[in-house]
PALUMDREN-790386 format. One record per residue (C-alpha): residue number from 1; y, x, z; residue in one letter. Coordinates in Angstrom, 1 decimal, always signed. Layout:
<sites>
- NUM|Y|X|Z|A
...
</sites>
This chain:
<sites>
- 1|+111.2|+193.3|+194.7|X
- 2|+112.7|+190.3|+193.0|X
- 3|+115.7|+192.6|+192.0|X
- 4|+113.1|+194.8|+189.8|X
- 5|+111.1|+192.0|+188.0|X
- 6|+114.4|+190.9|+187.0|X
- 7|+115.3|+194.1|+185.5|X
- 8|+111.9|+194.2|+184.1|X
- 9|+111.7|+190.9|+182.3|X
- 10|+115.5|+191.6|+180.7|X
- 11|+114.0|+195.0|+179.2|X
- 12|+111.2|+193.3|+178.0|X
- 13|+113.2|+190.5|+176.0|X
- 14|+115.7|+193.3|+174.6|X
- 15|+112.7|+195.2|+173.3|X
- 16|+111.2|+191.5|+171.1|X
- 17|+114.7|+191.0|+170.1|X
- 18|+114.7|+194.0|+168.4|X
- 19|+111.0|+193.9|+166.8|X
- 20|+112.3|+190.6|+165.5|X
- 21|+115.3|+191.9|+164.1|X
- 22|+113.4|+194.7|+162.2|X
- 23|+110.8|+192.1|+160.9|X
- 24|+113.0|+190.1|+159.5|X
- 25|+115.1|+192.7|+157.5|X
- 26|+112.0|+193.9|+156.1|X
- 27|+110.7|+191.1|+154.6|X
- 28|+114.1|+188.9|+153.7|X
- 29|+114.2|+188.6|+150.1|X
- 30|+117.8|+190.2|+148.8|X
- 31|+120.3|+187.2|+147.6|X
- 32|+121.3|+187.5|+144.0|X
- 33|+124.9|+188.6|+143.2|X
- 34|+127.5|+185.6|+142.6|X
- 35|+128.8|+187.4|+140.0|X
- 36|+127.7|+190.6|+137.5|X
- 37|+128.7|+194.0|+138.9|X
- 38|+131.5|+195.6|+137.2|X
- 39|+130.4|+197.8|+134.2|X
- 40|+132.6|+200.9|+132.4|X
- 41|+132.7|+203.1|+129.3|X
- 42|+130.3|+205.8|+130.9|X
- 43|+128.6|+202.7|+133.0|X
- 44|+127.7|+200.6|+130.6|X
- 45|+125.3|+197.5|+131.7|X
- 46|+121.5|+197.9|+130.4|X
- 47|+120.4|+196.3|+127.3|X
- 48|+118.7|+192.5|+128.1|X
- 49|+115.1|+192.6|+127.7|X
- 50|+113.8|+189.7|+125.2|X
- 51|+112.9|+186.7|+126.7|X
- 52|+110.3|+184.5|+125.7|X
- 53|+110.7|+181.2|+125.5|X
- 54|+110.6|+178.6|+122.6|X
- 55|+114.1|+177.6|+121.5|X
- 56|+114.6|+173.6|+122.8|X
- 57|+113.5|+170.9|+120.5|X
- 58|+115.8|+168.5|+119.2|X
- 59|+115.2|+164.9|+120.4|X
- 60|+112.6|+162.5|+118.4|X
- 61|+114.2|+160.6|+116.3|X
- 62|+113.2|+157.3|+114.0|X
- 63|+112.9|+157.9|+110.5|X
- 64|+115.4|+156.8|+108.6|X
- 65|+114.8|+153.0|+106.6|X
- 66|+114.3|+153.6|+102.9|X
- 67|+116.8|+151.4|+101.2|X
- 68|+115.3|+148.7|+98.2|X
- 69|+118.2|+148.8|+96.3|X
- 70|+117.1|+145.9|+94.2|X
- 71|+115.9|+143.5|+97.1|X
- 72|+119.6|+144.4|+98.2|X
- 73|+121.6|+143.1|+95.1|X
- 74|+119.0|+140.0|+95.2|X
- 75|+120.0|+139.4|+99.0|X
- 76|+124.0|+139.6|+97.4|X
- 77|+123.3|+137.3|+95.2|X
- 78|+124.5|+133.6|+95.5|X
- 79|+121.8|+130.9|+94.6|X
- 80|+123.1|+129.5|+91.7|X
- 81|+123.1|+133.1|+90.2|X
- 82|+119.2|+133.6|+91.4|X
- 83|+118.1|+129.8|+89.9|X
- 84|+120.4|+130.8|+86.5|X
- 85|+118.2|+133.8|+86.2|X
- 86|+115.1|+132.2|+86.8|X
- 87|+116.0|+130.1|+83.4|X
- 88|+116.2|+131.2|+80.0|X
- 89|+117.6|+128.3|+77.1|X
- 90|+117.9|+128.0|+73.5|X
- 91|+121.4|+127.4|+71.8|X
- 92|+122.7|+125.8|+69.2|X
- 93|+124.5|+127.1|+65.8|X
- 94|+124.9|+130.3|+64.5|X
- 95|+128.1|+131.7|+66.3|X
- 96|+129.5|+131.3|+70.0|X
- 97|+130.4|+128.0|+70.9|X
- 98|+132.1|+126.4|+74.2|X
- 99|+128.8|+125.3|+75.8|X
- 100|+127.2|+128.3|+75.1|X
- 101|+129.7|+130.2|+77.4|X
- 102|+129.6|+127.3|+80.1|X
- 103|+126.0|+127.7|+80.3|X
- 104|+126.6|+132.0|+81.0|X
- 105|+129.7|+131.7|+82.8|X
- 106|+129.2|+128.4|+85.4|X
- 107|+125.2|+127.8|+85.3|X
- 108|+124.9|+131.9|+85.2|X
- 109|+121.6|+131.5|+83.0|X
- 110|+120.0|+134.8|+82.8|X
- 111|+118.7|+134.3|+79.4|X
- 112|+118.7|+133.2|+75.9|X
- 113|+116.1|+132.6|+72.8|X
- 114|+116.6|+132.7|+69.1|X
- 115|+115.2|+130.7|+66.8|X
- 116|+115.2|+130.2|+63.1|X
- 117|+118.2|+128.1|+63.4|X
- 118|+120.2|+130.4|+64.9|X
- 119|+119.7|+133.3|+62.6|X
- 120|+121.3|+133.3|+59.4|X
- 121|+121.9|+137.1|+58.7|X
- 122|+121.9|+140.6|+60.3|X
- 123|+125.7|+140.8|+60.4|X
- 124|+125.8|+137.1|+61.8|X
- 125|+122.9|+137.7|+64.7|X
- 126|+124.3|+140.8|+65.7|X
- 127|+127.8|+139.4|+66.1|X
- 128|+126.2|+136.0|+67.9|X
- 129|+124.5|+138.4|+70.2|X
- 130|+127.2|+140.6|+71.1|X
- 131|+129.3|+137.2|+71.7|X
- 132|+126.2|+136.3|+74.1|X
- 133|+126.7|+139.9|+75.8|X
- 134|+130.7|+139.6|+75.8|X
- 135|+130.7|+135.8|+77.7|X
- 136|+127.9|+137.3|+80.3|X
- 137|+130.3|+140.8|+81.0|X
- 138|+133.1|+138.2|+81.3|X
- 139|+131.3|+136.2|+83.8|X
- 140|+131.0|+139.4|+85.9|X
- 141|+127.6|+139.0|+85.6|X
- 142|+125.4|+141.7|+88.2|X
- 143|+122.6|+141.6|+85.5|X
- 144|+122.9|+141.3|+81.2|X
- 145|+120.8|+138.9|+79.4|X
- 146|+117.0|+138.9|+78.5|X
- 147|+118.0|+138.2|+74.6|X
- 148|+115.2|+136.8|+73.0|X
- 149|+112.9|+135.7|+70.1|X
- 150|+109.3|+134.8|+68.8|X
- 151|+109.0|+137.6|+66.1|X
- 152|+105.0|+137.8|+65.7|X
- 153|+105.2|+138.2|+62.0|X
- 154|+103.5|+136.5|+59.1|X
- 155|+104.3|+132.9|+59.5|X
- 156|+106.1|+132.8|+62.6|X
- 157|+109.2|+135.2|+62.2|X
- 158|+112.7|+135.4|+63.4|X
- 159|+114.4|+138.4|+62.3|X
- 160|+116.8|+138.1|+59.6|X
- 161|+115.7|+138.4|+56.1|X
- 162|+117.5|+141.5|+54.9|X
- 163|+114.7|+143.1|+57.2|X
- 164|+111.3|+144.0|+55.9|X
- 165|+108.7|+141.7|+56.7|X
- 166|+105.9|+142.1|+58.9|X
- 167|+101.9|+141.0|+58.2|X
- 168|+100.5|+138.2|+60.3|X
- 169|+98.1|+140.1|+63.4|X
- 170|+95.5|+138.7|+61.7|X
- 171|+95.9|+140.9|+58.7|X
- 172|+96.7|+143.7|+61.6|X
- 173|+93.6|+143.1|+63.4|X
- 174|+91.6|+142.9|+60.0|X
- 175|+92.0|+146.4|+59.6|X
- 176|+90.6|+147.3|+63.6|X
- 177|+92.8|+150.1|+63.2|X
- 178|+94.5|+150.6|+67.0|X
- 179|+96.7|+153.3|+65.4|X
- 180|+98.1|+151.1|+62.8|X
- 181|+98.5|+148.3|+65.3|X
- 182|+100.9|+150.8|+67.5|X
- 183|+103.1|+151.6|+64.3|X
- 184|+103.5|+148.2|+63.7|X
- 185|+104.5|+147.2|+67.5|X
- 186|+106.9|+150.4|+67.5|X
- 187|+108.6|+148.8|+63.8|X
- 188|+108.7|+145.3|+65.6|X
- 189|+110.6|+147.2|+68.5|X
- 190|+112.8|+148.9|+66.4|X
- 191|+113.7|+145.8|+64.2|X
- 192|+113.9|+143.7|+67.5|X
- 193|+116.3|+145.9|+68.7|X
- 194|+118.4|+146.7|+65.7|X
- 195|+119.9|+143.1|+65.8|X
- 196|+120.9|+143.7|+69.7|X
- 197|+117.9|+141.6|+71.1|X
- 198|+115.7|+143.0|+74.0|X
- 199|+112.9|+140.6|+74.4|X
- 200|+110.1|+139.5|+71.7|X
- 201|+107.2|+136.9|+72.9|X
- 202|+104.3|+138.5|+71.1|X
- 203|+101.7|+139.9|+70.8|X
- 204|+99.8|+136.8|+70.4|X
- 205|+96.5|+137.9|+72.6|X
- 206|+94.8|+134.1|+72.1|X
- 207|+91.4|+134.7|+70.9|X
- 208|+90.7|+132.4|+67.7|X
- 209|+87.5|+131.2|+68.1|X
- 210|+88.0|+127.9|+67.3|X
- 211|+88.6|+127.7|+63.1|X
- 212|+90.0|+124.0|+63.2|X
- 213|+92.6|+125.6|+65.3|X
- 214|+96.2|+123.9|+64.4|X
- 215|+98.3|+126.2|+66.1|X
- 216|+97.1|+129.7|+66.5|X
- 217|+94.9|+130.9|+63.2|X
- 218|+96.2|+134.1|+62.1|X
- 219|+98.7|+134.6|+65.1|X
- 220|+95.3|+136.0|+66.5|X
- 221|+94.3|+139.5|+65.7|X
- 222|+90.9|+138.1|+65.6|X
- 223|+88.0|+135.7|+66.5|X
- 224|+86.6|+138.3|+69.3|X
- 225|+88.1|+139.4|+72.4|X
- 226|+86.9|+143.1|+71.4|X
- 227|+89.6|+143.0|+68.3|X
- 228|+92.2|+141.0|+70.1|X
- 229|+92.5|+143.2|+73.0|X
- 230|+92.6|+146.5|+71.1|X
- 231|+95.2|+145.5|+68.6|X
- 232|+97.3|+143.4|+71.0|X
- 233|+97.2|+145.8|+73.2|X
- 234|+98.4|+148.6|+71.2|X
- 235|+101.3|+146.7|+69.2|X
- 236|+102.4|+145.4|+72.8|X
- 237|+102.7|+149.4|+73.5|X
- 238|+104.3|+149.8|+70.5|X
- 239|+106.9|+147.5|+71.4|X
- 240|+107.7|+149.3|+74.4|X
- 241|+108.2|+152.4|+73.6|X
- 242|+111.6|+151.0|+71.9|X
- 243|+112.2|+149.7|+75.2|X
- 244|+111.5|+146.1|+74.0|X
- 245|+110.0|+143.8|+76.3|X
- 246|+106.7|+142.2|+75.0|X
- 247|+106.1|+138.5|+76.6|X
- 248|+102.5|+138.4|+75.8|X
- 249|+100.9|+134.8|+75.7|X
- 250|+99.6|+132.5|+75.4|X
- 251|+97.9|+132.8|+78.9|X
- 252|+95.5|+131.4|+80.4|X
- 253|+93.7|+131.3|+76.2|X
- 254|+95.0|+128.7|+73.7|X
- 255|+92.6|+130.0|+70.8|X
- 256|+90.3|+127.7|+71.5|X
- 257|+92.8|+124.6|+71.2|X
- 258|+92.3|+121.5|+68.5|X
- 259|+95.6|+119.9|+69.8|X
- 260|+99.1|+121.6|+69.0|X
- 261|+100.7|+122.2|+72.5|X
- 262|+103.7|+121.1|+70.7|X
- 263|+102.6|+117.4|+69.9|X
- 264|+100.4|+117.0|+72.9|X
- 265|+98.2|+118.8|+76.0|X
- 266|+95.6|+120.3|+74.8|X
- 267|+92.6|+120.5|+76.6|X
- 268|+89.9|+123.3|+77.3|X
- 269|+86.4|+122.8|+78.5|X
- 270|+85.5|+125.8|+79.1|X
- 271|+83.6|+127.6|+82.5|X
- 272|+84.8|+130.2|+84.1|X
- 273|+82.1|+132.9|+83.1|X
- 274|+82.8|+132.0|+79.2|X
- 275|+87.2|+132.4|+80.0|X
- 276|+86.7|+135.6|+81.9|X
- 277|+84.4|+137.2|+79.0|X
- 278|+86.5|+135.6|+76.2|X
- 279|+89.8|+134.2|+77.0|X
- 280|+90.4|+136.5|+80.0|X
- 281|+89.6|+139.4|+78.6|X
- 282|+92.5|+140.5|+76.3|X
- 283|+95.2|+139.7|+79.2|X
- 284|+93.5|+141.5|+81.7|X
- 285|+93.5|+144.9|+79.9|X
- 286|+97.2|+143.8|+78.5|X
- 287|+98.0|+144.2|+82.4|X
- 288|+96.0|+147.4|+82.6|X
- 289|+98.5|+148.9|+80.4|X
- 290|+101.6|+147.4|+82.3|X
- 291|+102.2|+144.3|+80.6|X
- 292|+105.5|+143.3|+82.0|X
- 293|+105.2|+140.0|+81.0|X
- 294|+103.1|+136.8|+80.6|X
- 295|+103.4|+133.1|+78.8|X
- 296|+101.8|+130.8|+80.7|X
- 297|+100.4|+127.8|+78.0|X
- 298|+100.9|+124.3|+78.2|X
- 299|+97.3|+123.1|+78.5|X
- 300|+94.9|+121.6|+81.1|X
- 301|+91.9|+124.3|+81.6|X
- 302|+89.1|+121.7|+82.9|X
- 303|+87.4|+123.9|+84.7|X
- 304|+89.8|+125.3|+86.4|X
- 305|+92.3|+122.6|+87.5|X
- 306|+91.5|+119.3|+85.5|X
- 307|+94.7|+117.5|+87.1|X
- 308|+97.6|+120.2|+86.3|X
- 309|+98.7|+122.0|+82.9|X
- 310|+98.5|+125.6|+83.2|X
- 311|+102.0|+126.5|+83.1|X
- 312|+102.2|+124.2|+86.0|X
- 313|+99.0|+125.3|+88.0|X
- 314|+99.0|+127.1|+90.9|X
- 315|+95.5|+128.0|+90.7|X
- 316|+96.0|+129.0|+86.9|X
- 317|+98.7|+131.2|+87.9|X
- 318|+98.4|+132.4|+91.3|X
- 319|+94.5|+132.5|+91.9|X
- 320|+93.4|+134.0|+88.4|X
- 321|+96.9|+135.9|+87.1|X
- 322|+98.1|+137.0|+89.6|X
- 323|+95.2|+137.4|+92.4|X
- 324|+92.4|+138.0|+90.4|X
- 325|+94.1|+139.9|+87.4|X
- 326|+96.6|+141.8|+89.5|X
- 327|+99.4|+140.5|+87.3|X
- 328|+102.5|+141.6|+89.3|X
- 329|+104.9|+141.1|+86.3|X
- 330|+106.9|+138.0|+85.3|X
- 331|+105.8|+134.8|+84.9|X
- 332|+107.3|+132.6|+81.9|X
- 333|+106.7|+129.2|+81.1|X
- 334|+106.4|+128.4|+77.2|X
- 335|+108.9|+126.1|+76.3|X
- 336|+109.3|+123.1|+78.5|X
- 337|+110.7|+120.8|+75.8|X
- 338|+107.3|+120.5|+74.6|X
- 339|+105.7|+117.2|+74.3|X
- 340|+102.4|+118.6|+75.8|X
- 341|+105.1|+118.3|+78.7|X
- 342|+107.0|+115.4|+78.3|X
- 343|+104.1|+113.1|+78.0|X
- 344|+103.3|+114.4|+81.4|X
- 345|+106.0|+114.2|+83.7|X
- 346|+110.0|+114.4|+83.0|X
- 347|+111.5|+117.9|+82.6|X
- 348|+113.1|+118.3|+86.1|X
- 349|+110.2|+117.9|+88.1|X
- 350|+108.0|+119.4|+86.0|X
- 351|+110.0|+122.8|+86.0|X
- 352|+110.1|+122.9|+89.9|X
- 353|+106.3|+122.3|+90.2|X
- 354|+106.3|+125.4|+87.7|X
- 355|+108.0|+127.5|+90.2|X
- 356|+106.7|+126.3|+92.8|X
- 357|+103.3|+127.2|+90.9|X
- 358|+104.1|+131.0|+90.6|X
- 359|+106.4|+130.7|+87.5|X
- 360|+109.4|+133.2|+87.7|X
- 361|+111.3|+131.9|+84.5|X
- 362|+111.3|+128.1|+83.0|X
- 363|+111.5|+128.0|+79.3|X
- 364|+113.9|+125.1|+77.9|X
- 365|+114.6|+125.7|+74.6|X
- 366|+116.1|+122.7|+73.5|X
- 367|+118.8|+120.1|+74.5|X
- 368|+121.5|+120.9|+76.7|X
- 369|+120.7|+117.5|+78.5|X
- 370|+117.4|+119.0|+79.4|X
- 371|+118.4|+122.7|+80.2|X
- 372|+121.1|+121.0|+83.0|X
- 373|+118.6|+118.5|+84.3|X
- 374|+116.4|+121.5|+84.7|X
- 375|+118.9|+123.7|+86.4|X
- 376|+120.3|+120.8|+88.2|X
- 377|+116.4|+120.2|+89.5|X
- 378|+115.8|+123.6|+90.4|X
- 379|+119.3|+123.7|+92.3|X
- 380|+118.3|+120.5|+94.1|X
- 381|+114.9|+121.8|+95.2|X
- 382|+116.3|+125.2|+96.2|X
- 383|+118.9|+123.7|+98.5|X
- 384|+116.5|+121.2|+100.2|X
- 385|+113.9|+123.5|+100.7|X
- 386|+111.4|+122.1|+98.4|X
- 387|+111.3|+125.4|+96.6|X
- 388|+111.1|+127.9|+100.1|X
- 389|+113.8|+130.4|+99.7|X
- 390|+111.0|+133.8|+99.8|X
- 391|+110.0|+132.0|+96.7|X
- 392|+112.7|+132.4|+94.6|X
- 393|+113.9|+135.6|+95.8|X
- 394|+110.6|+136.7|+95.1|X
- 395|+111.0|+135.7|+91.4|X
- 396|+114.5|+137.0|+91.3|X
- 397|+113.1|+140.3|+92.8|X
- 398|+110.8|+140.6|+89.5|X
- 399|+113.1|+139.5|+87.0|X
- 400|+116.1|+142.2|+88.2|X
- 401|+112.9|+144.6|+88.4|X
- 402|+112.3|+143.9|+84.6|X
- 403|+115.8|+144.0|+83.6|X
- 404|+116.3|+147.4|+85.7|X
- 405|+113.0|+149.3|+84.0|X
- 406|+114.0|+148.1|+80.6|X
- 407|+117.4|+149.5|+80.9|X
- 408|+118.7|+146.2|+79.3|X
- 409|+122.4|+146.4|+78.5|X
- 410|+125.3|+144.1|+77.8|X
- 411|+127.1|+146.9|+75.8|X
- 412|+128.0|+145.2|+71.9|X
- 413|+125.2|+146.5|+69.5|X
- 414|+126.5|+148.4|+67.0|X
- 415|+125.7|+146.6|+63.0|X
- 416|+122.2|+148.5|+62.2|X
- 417|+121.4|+150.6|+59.5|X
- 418|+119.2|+148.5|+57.0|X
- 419|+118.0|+150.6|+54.2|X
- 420|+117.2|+153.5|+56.9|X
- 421|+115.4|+150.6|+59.6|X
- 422|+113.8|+149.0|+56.1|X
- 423|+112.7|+152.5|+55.6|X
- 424|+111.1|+153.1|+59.0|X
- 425|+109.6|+149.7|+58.8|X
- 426|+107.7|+150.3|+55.1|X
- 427|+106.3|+153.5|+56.1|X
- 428|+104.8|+151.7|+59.8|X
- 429|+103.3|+149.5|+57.0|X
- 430|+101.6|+152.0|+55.2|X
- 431|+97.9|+153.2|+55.7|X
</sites>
């Protein structure tokens, strides 16, 4: 009996091996080739059916950083090239001299005004010039020259007298003709530019409402802002479209003046709701039309900061210029030899408070003595951080920006054509 069940119990185990066996063949899942089958001329492997799939995406990466080419020739620059630039000075004589080249070639100054003195002919101020241009190349100089002069025209003119001369504004404004005012800015730019200068402090947008006036009269266009904005304007755009830089002044309003800034500080009384109607008025549409520059006056504005001259005054020049006007341009000081000036503080200091008041270029027009304490003040303030370095690269930063949009060259200037620029200038004249 025991022999049988053992029998019994081995058939029955043989029998679920084999059910198992068959269950598992039927179900495993068939294990892919290691490698393709072996295809021939009359066996030729199937075509791949499309897959798909979107193709992988390259990695995210960080846009590139635009490069500011002009914040990086600022950051090559060494300071005593940025605190040259941020100085422009008047010379003496009629013809390169010694000092003149020290001032380009050690104190890199970064720009020069004309006066009567210095201009004798158009042969002479075109070769003075191009000695100016030649001693700045030399230097190895990364920008040329802002070359300079006050040509307004009537009584205050520079340019040498084989040219044509040009009407007062107030004779231009008399006519309230903004088309004529545009002919005679372009003539001014073309004259400006035929004796190898680049830079012209005019127009005049001062609004003469005062008549006992001793220093502005008929370098107004007028005795309403109306006039003096729409003539001033227009000659100003004249001016650039001979790629002449107009240095219109005599900000903050000096029409309203009965002391000559030259002689003394004069002093305005007026509010602020009578300078932005009036005073104001012809500046801010100035810098509407991309004035690139600005004068900043010698006088104390009462109401506005009764302790500080204007040119000095950070509340002249940063709250109302520059905040409330939106003047982004460069700031220049009028001439810091003036005794509206020196009976205020000496010369060195003075010029750093300009600066430090939003000033991007001190004016010193006169005496070398002056023009090296001013660079020597500037140097001193730089280097002791009384002037913060984001400062003056911040004026640099505008200055090379002017230089760079004006295209301003020290290539010689070729001797100009006078009967033909006499020419252009008569028929500008006409109406």
């Amino acid at each position: 009996m025991m022999r049988f069940l053992r029998i019994r119990l081995i058939y029955i185990t043989a029998i679920c091996l084999i059910v198992l066996a068959g269950c598992r063949t039927k179900h495993a899942e068939p294990s892919a080739p290691e490698t393709p089958p072996p295809t021939s001329a009359n066996h030729a492997a199937p075509n791949p059916q499309p897959v798909d799939r979107e193709p992988p995406k390259p990695a995210a990466q960080e846009p590139p950083e635009s490069v500011d080419p002009t914040a990086e020739l600022v950051a090559q620059m060494s300071m005593t090239e940025k605190i040259g630039q941020m100085v422009l000075i008047g010379v003496d004589g009629t013809a390169m001299k010694p000092e003149i080249s020290t001032f380009i070639k050690e104190r890199r100054v970064g720009g020069i005004i004309l006066y009567s003195h210095n201009i004798v002919s158009a042969t002479q101020t075109t070769e003075l010039v191009n000695g100016l241009k030649q001693s700045n190349r030399e230097a190895g100089a990364r920008l040329p020259l802002l070359l300079s002069a006050d040509q307004e025209g009537g009584r205050v003119s520079r340019l040498p007298k084989e040219i044509a001369a040009f009407p007062a504004s107030m004779t231009i404004g008399s006519t309230n003709d903004t088309k004529y005012a545009y002919q005679v800015g372009s003539a001014l730019g073309e004259a400006i530019k035929s004796v190898g200068l680049n830079t012209d402090y005019a127009p005049v947008l001062d609004v003469n409402t005062n008549p006992d006036n001793p220093v502005i009269g008929d370098r107004s266009f007028g005795n309403t802002s109306k006039t003096v904005r729409s003539m001033g304007v227009q000659e100003m755009l004249g001016m650039k479209s001979h790629e002449v830089i107009p240095v219109v002044k005599h900000f903050p309003g000096h029409g309203d003046t009965s002391v000559d800034s030259h002689k003394g500080l004069p002093v305005v009384d007026h509010d602020l709701q009578r300078l932005r109607s009036i005073e104001f008025e012809p500046f801010a549409s100035a810098i509407k039309e991309g004035a690139p520059a600005v004068m900043v006056a010698h006088i104390l504005m009462n109401k506005l900061d009764p302790d500080t001259p204007a040119s000095m005054s950070r509340i002249v020049i940063q709250n109302f210029l520059r905040d409330e006007l939106k003047f982004n341009g460069v700031v220049i000081t009028d001439d810091m030899t003036m005794e509206a000036i020196g009976k205020t503080m000496p010369i060195g200091p003075a010029s750093v408070q300009a600066v430090l008041a939003g000033a991007d270029i001190v004016l010193v027009g006169h005496n070398p003595k002056q023009q090296n304490d001013v660079l020597d003040a500037l140097s001193a303030a730089a280097e002791s951080g009384e002037i913060p370095q984001p400062v003056i690269d911040a004026s640099v930063y505008r200055i090379v920006k002017l230089k760079q949009s004006f295209r301003l060259s020290d290539q010689p200037t070729p001797p100009a054509d006078m009967s033909e620029l006499n020419k252009h200038i008569q028929e500008a004249l006409k109406r």
